[in-house]
MDTraj code that builds the backbone (N, CA, C; nanometers):
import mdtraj as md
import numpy as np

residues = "UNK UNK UNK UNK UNK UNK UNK UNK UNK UNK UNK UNK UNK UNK UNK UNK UNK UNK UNK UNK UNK UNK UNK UNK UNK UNK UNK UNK UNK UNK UNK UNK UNK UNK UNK UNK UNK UNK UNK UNK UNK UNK UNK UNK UNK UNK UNK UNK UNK UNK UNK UNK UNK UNK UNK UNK UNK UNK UNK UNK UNK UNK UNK UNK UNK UNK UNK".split()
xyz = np.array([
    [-1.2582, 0.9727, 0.8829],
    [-1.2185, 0.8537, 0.8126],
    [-1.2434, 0.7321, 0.9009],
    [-1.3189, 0.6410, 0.8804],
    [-1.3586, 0.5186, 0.9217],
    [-1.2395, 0.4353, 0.8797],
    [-1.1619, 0.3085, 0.9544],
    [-1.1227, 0.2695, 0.9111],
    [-1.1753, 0.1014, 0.8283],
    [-1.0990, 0.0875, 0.6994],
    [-1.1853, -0.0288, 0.6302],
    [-1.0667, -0.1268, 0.5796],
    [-0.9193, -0.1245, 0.6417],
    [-0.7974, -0.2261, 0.6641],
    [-0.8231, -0.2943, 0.7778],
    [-0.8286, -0.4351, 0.7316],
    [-0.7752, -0.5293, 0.8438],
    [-0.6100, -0.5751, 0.8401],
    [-0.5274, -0.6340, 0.9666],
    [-0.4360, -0.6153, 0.9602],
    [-0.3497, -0.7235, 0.9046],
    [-0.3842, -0.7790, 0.8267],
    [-0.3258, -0.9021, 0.7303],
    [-0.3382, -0.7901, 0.5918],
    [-0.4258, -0.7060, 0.5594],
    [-0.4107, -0.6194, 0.4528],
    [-0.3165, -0.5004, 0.4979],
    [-0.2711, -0.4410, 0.5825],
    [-0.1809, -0.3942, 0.6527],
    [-0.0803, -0.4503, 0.5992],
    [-0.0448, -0.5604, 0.6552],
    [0.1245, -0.6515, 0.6467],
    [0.1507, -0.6527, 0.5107],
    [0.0102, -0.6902, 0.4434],
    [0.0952, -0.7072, 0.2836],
    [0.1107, -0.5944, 0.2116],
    [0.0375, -0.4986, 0.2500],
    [0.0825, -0.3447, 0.1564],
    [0.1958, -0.3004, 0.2337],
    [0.2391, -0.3192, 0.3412],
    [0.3720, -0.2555, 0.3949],
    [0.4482, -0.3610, 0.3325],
    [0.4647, -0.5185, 0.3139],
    [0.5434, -0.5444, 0.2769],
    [0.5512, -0.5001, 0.1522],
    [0.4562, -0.4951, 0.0574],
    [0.4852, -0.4756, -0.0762],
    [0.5760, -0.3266, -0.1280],
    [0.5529, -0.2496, -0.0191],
    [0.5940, -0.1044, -0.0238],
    [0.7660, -0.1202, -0.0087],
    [0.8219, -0.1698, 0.1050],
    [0.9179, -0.2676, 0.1236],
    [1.0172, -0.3045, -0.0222],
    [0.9069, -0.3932, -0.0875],
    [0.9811, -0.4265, -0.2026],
    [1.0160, -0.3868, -0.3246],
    [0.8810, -0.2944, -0.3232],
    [0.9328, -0.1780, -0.4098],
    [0.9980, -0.0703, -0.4370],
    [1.0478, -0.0536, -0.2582],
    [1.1647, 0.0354, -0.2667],
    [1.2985, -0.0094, -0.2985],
    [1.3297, -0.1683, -0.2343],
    [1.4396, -0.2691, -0.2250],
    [1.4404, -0.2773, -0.4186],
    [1.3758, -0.2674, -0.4763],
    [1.3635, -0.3217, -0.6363],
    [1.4478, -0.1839, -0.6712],
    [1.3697, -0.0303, -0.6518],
    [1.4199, 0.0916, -0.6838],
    [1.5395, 0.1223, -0.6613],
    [1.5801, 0.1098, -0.5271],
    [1.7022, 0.1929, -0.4696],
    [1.8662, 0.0708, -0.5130],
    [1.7716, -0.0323, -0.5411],
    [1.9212, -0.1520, -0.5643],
    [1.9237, -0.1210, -0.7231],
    [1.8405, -0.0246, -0.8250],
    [1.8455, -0.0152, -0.9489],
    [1.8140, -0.1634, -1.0154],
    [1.7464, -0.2172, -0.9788],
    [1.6404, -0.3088, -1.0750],
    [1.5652, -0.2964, -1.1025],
    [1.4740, -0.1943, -1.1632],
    [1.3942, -0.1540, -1.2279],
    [1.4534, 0.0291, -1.1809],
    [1.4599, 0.0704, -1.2914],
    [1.4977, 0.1903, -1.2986],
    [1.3923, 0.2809, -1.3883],
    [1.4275, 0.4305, -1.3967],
    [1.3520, 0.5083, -1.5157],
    [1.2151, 0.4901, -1.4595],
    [1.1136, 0.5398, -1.5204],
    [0.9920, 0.5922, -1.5188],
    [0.9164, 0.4539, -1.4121],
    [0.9462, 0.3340, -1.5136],
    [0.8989, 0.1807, -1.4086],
    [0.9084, 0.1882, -1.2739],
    [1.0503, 0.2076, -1.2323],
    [1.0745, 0.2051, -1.1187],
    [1.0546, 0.3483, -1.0373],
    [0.9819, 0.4356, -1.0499],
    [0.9534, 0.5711, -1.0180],
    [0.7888, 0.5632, -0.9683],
    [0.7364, 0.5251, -1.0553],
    [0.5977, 0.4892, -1.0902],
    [0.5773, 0.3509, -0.9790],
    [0.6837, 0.2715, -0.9692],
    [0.6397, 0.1888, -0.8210],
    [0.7175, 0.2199, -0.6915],
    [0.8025, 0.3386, -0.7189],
    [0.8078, 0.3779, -0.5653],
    [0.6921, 0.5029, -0.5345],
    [0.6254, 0.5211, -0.6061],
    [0.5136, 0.6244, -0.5816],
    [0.4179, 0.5153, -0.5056],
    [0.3861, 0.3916, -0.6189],
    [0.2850, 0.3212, -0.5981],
    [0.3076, 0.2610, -0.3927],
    [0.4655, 0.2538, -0.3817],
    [0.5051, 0.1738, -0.2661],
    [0.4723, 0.2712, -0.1738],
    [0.4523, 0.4169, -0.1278],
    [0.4596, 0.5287, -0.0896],
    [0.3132, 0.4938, -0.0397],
    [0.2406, 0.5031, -0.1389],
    [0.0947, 0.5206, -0.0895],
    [0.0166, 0.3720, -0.0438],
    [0.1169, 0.2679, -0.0858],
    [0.0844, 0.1846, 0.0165],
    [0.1105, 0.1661, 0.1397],
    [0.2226, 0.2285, 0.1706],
    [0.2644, 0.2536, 0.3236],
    [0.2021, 0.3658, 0.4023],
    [0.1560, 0.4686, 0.3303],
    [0.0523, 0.5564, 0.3875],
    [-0.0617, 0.5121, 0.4124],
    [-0.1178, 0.4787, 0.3203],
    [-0.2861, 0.3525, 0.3407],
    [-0.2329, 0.2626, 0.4237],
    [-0.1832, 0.1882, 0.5018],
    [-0.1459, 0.0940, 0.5314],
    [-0.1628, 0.1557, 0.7115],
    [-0.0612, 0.2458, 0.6887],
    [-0.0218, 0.3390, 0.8234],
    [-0.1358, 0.4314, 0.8811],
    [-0.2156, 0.4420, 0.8083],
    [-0.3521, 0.5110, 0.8617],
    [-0.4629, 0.4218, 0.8735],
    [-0.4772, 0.2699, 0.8095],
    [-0.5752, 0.1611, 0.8129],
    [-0.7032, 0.2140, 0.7276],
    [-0.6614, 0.3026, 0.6374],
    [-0.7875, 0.3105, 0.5430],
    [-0.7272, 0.3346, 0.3914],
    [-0.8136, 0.2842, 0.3077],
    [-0.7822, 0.2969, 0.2118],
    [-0.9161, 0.3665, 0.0756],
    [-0.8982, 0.5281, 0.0053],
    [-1.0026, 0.6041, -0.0429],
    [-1.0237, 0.4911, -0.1529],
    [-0.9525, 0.3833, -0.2242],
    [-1.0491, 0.2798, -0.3087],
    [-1.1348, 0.2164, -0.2649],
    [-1.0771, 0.1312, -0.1482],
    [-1.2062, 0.0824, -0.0993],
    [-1.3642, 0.1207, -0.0664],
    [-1.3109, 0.2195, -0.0326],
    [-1.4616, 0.3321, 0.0119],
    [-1.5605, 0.3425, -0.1612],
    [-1.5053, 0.3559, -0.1889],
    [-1.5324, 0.3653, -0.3819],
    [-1.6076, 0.2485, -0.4233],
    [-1.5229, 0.1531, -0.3957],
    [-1.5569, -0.0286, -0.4577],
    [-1.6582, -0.0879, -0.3681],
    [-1.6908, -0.0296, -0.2069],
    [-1.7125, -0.0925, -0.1078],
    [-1.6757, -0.2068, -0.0302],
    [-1.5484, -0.2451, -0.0563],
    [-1.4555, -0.3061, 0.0056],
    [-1.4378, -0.2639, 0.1416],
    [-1.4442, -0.3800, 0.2695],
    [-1.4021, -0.3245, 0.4262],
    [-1.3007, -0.4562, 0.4697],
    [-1.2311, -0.4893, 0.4404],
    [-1.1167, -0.5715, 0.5107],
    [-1.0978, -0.6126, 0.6739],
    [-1.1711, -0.4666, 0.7381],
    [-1.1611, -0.4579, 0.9247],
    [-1.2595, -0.5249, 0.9412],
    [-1.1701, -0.6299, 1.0783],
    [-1.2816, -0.6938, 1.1304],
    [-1.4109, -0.6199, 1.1496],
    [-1.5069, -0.6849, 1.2234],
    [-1.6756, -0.6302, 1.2714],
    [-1.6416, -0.6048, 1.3979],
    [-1.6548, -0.4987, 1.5046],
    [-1.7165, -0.5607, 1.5927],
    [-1.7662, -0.5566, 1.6721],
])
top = md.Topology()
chain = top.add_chain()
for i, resn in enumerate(residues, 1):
    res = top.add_residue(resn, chain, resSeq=i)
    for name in ("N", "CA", "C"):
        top.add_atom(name, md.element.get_by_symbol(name[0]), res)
traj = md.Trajectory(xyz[None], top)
C-alpha cells in the first residue's frame, strides 16, 4: 500500500470520525442513521490511521505531498 493521504486530509477524517461518534453515543441521531455514520466514522479513522485511502486509488486521487 502506497500511501495517497496528506496530513490536512488526515485531520479532517479523524476529526469527522470524532463527530460522528460524539452525534451517536450522545443519541442525536439514533437507529439505522446513526449506525450507518458510526460505521462511516470507523473507516475514516482507519483510512486516516494508515494514510491511504482504497477510493482514492480507484478515482486517482493522491492528497500526499511529492517528494
Amino acid at each position: 500500500m502506497k500511501k495517497n493521504m496528506g496530513a490536512v486530509d488526515k485531520v479532517i477524517r479523524l476529526l469527522l470520525a470524532v463527530v460522528f461518534a460524539v452525534l451517536y453515543f450522545t443519541g442525536t441521531i439514533a437507529g439505522t442513521p446513526g449506525l450507518v455514520l458510526l460505521v462511516l466514522g470507523g473507516v475514516f479513522a482507519a483510512t486516516s490511521l494508515v494514510s491511504f485511502c482504497p477510493l482514492y486509488t480507484l478515482v486517482g486521487i493522491n492528497t500526499c505531498p511529492k517528494k
